[in-house]
C-alpha positions in Angstrom: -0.2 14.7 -24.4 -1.3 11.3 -24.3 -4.5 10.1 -24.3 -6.5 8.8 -21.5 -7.1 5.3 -22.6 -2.9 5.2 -23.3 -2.5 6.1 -19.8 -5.2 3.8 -18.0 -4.0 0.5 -19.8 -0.1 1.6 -18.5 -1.9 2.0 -14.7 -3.7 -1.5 -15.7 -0.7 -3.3 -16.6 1.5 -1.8 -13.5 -1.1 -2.8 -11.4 -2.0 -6.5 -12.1 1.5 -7.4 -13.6 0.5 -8.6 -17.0 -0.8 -7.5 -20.1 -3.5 -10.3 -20.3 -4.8 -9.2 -16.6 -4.7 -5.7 -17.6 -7.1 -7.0 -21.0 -9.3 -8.5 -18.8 -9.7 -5.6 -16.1 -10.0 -3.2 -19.0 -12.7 -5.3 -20.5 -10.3 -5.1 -24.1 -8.2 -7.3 -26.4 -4.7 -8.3 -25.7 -4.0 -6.8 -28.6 -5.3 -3.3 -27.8 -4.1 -3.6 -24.9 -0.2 -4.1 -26.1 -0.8 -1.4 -28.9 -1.6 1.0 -26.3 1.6 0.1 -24.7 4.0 0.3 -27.5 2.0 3.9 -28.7 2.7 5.4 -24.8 6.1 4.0 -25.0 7.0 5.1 -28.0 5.7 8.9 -27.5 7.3 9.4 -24.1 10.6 7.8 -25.4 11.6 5.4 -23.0 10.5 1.2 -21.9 8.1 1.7 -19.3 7.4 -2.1 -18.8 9.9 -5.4 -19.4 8.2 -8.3 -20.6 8.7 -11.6 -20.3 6.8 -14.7 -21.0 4.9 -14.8 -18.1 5.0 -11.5 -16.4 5.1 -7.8 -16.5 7.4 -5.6 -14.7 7.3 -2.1 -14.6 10.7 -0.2 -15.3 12.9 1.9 -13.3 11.2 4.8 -15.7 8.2 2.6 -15.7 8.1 3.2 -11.8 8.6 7.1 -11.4 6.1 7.0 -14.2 3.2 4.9 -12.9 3.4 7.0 -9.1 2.5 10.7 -11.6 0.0 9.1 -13.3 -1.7 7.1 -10.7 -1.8 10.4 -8.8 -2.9 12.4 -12.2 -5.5 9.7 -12.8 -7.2 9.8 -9.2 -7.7 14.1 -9.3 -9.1 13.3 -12.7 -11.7 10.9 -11.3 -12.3 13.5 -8.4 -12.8 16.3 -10.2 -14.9 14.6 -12.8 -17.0 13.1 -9.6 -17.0 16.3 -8.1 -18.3 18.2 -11.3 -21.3 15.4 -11.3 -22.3 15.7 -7.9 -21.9 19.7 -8.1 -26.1 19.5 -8.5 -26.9 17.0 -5.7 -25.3 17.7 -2.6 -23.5 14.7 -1.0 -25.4 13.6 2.3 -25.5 11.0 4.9 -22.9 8.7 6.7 -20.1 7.1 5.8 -18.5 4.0 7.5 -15.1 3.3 7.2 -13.1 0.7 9.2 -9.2 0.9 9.1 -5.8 -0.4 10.8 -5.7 0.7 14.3 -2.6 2.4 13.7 -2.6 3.4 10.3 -6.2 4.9 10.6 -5.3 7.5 12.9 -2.1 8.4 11.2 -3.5 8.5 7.6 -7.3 7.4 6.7 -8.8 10.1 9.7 -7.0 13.2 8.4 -7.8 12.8 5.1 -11.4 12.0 6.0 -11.7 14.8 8.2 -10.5 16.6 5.1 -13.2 14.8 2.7 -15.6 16.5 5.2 -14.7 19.7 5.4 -15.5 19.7 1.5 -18.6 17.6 2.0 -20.6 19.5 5.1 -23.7 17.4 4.2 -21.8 14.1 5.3 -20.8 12.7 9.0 -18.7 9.8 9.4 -17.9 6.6 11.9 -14.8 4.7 11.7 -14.0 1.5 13.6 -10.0 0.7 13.9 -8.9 -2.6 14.4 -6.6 -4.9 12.9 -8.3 -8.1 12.0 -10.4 -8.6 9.0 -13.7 -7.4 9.5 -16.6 -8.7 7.1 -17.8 -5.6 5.8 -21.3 -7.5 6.0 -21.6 -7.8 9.6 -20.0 -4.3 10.5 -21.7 -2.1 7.9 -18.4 -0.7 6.4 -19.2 1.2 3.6 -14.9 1.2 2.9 -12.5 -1.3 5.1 -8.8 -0.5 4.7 -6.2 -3.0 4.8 -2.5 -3.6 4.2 -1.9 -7.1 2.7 -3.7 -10.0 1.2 -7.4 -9.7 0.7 -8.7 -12.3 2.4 -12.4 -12.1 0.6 -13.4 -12.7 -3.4 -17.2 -11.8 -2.3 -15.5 -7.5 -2.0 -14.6 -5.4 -4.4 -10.4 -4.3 -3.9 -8.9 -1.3 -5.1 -4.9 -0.8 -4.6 -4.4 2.8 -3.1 -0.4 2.6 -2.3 2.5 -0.1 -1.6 3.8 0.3 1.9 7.2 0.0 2.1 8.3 -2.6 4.8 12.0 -2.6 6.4 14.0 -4.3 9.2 15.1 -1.6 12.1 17.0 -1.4 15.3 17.5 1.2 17.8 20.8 3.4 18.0 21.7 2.0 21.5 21.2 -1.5 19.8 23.2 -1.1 17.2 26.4 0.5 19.3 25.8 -2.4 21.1 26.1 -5.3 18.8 27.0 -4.4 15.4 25.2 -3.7 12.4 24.1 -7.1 10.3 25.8 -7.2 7.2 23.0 -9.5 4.9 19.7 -11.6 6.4 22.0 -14.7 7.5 23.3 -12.1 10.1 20.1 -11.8 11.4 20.0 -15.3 12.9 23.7 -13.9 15.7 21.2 -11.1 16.8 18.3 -10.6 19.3 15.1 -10.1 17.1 11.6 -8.7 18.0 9.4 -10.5 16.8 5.3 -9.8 15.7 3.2 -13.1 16.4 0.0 -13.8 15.1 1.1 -13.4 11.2 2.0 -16.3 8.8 5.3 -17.5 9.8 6.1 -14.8 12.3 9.8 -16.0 12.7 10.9 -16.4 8.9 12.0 -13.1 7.8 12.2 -12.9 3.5 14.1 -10.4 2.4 14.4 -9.5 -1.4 17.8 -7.9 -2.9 18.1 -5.1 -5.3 18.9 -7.8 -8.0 15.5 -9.6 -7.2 17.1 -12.4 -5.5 15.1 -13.8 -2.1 17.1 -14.5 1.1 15.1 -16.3 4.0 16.2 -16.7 7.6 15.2 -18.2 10.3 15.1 -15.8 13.7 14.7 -15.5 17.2 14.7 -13.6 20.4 13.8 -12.1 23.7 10.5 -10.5 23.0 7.4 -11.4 20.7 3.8 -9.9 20.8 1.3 -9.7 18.5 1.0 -6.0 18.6 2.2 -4.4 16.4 2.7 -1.1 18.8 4.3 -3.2 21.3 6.7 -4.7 18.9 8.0 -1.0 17.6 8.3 0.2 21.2 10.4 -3.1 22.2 12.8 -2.3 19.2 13.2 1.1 20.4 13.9 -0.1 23.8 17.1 -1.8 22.3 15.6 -5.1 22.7 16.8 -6.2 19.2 16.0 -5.7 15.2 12.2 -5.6 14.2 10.5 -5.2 11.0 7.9 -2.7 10.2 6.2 -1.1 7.6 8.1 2.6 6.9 5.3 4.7 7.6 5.3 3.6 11.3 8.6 4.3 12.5 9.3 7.2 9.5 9.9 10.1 12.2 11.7 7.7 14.9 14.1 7.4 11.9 14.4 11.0 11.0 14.9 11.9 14.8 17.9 9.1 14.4 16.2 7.2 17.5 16.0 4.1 15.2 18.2 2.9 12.0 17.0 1.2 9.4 19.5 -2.2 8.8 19.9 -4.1 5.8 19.1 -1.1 3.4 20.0 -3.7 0.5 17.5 -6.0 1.2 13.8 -5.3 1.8 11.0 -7.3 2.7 8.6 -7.2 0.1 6.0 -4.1 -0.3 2.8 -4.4 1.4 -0.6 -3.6 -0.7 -2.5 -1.2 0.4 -6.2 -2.4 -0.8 -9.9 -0.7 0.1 -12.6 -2.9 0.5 -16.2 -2.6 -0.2 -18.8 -5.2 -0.9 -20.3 -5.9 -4.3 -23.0 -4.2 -4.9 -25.3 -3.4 -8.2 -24.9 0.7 -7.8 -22.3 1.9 -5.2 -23.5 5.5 -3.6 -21.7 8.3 -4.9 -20.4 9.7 -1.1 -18.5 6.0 -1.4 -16.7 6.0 -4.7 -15.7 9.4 -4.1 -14.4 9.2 -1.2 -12.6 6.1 -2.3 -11.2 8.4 -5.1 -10.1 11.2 -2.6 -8.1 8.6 -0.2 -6.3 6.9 -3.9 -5.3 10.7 -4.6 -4.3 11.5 -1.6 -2.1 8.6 -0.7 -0.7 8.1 -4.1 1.9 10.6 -3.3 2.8 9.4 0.4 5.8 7.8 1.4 4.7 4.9 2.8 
């Protein structure tokens, strides 16, 4: 078994995409950091990340790898949280604020979860979409999916979300199924305004190549509700993150296009502000949600 250190600078390294970034998160050398490395490597027998000169990148072992331990490594920090909080009970409130639609899908279960182990705490959440200054709403956690618009907060990744270009079944029988992203620009697209560059669609190959095209259609909102349920409707090819349209997909209501090329993954960060001693209800709940989610399919 390795040890813990071995396994936290591999989840450092997977997670900012470089062996010096991992240094400087872990507070250590460079060159601990790359003897830790080659010592995991070489004990689980296989190259867990490629290097190059500038970057980083996590193997196809390196992947399967990184989603057990990240998962192995969050129980860890729960149940060490757990066993020192076992003599002071957790009280008082948490306040979380999450994606409208993602927080009622993912972040309320689990919380509702966290409380059932934790009877001494209550919680409020807020959903909304926009970035909310945790300042100004009192937002002990904010979830978001993307960027992080704010170096004042703390950011923690929890999961990629998977994102993917879709069409309805009626759609599809319709018109044809698009071949590669230049195809996109024959169809009718849905698109989601109010996002940077709502009507250039990147996609990203297998290979690692990028393909950019430019789109258009019949329908547009800046809902992101509005925009699944207009795909659905067979009013053309959307994207979305998998998690939302996961059981449209399974039902075989919607197909998912283009299965060779996918948009880029979307961070899943949570937010908190900086603070000299964060309470312990906060961490570990922040430690319950990067368990949990670890092994979603998002």
């Amino acid at each position: 078994m390795q040890s813990l250190r071995e396994l936290e600078t591999f989840v450092a390294i997977a997670e900012e995409g470089s062996l010096t970034a991992a240094a400087r998160r872990l507070g250590r050398s460079l060159q601990a950091v790359s003897r830790g490395l080659q010592t995991l490597e070489s004990a689980v027998g296989a190259t867990l990340v490629v290097r190059t000169t500038r970057t980083s990148q996590l193997s196809e072992a390196g992947q399967r790898f990184y989603a057990r331990v990240k998962a192995a490594l969050a129980d860890l920090e729960i149940a060490r949280t757990e066993l020192a909080e076992d003599a002071k009970r957790l009280a008082g409130k948490l306040r979380v604020n999450a994606p409208t639609l993602f927080g009622p899908a993912y972040v309320v279960p689990l919380l509702a979860e966290f409380l059932q182990r934790h009877p001494g705490l209550s919680a409020t959440v807020e959903l909304e979409d926009g970035f909310s200054d945790p300042a100004a709403s009192g937002a002990d956690v904010t979830l978001r999916i993307g960027a992080t618009p704010d170096s004042r907060l703390v950011a923690r990744k929890l999961a990629d979300v998977r994102r993917v270009a879709f069409a309805s079944t009626s759609y599809l029988a319709a018109h044809g199924h698009p071949q590669a992203p230049e195809d996109l620009a024959s169809h009718a697209c849905v698109v989601r305004t109010g996002v940077a560059h709502p009507y250039r669609w990147a996609f990203r190959a297998r290979t690692g190549e990028e393909r950019v095209v430019t789109v258009s259609g019949r329908f547009e909102s800046e809902h992101v509700a509005a925009v699944n349920a207009a795909v659905a409707g067979g009013l053309g090819i959307g994207l979305a993150t998998f998690w939302q349209i996961r059981e449209a997909v399974e039902a075989d209501r919607v197909r998912i296009v283009l299965p060779e090329y996918e948009p880029a993954p979307l961070p899943l960060f949570a937010l908190w502000l900086r603070t000299r001693r964060m309470p312990a209800r906060t961490r570990l709940l922040i430690d319950f949600l990067a368990a949990r989610l670890a092994g979603e399919r998002l």
